[in-house]
C-alpha positions in Angstrom: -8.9 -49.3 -21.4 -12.0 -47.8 -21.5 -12.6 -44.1 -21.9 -15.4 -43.9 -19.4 -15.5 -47.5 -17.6 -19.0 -48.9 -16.1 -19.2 -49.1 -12.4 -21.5 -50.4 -10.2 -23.8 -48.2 -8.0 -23.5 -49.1 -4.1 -27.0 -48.0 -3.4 -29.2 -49.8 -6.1 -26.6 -52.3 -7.6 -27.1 -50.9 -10.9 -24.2 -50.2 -13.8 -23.2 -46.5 -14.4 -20.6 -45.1 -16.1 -18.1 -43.1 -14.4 -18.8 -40.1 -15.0 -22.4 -40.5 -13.5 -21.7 -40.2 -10.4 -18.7 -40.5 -7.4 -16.7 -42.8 -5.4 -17.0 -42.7 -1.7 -13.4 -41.4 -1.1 -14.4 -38.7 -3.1 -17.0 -37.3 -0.8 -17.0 -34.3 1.7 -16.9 -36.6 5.1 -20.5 -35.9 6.4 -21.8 -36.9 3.0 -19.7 -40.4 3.3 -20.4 -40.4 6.6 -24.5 -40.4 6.0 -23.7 -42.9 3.5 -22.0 -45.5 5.3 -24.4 -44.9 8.4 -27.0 -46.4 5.6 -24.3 -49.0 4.2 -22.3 -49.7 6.8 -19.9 -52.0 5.0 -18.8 -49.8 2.4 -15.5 -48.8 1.6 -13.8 -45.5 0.2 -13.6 -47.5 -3.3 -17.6 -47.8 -4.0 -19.0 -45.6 -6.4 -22.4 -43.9 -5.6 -24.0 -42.9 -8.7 -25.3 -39.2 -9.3 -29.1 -39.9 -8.6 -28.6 -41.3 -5.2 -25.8 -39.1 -4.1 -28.5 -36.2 -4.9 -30.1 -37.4 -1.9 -27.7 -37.6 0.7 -26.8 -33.6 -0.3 -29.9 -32.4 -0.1 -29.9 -34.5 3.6 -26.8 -32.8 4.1 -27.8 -29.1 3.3 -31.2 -30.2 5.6 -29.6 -30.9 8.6 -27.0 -27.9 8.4 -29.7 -25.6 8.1 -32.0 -27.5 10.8 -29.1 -27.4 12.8 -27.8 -23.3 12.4 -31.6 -22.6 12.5 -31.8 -24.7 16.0 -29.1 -22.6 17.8 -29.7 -19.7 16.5 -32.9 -20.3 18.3 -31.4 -21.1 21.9 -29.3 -18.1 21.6 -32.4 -15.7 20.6 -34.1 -17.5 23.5 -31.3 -16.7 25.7 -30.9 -13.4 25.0 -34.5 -12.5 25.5 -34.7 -14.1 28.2 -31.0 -11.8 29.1 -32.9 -8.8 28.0 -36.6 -9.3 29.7 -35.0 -10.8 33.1 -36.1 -8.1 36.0 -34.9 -10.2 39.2 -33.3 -7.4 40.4 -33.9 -4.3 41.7 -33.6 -0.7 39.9 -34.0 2.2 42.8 -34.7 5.3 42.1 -32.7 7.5 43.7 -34.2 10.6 43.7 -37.7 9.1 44.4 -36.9 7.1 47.4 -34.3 9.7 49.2 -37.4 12.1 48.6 -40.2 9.9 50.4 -37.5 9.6 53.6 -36.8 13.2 53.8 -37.5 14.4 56.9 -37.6 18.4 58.4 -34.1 18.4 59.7 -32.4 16.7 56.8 -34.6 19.5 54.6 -32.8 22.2 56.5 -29.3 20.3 56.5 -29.7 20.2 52.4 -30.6 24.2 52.8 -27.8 25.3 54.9 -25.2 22.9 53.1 -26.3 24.5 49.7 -26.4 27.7 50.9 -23.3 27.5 52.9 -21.5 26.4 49.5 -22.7 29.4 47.3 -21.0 32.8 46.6 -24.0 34.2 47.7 -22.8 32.9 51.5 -19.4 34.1 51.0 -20.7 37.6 50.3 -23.1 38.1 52.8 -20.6 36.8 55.4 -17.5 39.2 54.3 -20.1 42.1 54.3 -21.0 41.4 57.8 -17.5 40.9 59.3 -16.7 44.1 57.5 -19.9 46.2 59.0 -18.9 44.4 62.1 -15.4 45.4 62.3 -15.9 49.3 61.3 -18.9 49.6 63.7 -17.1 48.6 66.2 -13.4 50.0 65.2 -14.9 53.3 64.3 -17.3 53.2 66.6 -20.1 54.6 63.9 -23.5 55.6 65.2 -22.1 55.7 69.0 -21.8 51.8 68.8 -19.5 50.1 70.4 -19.9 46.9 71.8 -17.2 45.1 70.9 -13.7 46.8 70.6 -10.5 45.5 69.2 -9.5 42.6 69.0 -13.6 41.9 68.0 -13.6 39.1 71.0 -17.2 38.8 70.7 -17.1 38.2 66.9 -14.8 35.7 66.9 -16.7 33.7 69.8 -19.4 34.4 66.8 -17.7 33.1 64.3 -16.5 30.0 66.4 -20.4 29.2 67.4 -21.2 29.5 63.3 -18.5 27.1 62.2 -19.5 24.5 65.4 -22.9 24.5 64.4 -23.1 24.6 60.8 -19.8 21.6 60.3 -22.8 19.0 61.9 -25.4 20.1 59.7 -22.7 19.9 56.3 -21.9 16.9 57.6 -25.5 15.7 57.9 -25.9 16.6 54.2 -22.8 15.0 53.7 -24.0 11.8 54.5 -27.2 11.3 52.8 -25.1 12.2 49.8 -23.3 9.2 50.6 -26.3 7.4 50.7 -26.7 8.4 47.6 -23.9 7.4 45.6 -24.1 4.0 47.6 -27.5 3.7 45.7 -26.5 4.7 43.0 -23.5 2.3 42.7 -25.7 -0.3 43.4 -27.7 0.5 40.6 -25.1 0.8 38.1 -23.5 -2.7 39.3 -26.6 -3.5 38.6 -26.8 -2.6 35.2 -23.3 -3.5 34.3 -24.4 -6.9 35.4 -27.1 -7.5 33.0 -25.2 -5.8 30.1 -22.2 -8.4 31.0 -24.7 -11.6 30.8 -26.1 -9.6 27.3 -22.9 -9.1 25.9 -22.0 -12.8 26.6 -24.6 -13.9 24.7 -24.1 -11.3 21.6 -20.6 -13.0 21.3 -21.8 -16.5 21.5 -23.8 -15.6 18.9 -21.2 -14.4 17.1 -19.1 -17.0 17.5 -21.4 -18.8 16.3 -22.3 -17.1 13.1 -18.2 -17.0 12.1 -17.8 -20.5 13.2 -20.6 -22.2 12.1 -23.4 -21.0 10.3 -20.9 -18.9 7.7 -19.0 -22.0 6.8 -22.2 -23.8 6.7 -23.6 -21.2 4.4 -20.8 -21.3 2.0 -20.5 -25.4 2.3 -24.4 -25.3 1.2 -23.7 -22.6 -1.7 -20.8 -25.2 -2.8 -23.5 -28.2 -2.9 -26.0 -26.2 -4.4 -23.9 -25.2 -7.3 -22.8 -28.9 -7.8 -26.4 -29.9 -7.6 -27.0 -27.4 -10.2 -24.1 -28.5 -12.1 -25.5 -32.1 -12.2 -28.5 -31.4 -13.3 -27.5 -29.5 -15.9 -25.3 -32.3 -16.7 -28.4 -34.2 -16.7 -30.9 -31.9 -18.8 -27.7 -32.1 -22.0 -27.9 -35.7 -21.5 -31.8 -35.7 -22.0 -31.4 -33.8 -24.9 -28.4 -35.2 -26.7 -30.7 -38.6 -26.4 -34.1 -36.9 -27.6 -31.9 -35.3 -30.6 
């Protein structure tokens, strides 16, 4: 038996030996695949010389790229698109609460701020204390209201009535507020969902696709560069 038996090339008919080139079984599938969408009645047992088969990787390394390159476009586009969108509203806040203010809500926002400080809380224990020693020591000839301070506590009863309204006016457009607010940050979290969708789609698709396509092409370009080099000793091993 011969060392290195002639075979006959499937694409151009012509005689090779074996070492020229491959049999179809021994193909990466989309390679035999391309090939037998060209020569639909081959088998797994034809032999594709190295010339020809050339061709059909370089085909093969073209339409991986073409392909990777392709999506990688529609999910750029996408997430552009993600990032530029602006069909929604963005309030702000502060801006629009500000324009709708009116003079009683002003004075609501004063007296709840001012009813919340320390400041309050000092003025208001210095009173009931000049309040209840004017009137239990009866300083200066003053004595208006005795013990038990009836008057002061009908006082203190009109204060809380009036000013629990007015904190509670505040109160509300506080509320209002944060309702803005949240609806801003749903918002937000909204378009940063749809972006993040399409940062993992794109991931998926780098570690699913285009790596394994990159190494695939790194393993056809080293056996293209293995062939040739194959095919430069041969040159020169006939020139010598």
């Amino acid at each position: 038996m011969a060392e290195n038996p002639e075979v006959q090339c499937l694409v151009d008919g012509k005689t090779y030996h074996v070492d020229e080139g491959l049999y179809l079984a021994d193909l990466s599938t989309t390679i035999r695949q391309r090939v037998k969408s060209d020569y639909p009645e081959a088998k797994v047992t034809d032999f594709i010389c190295g010339h020809h088969l050339l061709k059909y990787r370089l085909a093969n390394v073209d339409a991986m790229i073409n392909s990777d390159l392709k999506q990688s476009q529609k999910i750029n586009r996408k997430l552009t698109r993600a990032m530029q969108s602006d069909d929604y509203e963005i309030t702000d806040v502060n801006e629009t609460l500000s324009k709708s203010l009116t003079f009683g809500e002003r004075v609501a926002d004063d007296v709840a701020r001012f009813g919340g400080s320390w400041g309050f809380i000092g003025i208001f224990v210095f009173i009931l204390l000049a309040w209840m020693l004017i009137n239990g020591l009866q300083l200066f000839g003053v004595h208006f209201d005795p013990y038990p301070f009836i008057l002061l506590n009908l006082v203190l009863s009109c204060i809380a009535a009036i000013q629990a309204p007015i904190i509670m006016m505040s109160q509300n457009r506080s509320a209002d507020r944060d309702r803005m607010a949240a609806e801003n940050d749903f918002h937000v979290n909204l378009k940063s969902e749809h972006e993040l969708r399409i940062l993992h789609a794109k991931l998926d698709h780098l570690s699913q696709n285009q790596i394994p396509h990159t190494l695939e092409v790194e393993k056809l370009q080293i056996e293209i560069l293995s062939e040739i080099r194959s095919e430069l000793a041969e040159l020169r091993d006939r020139q010598e």
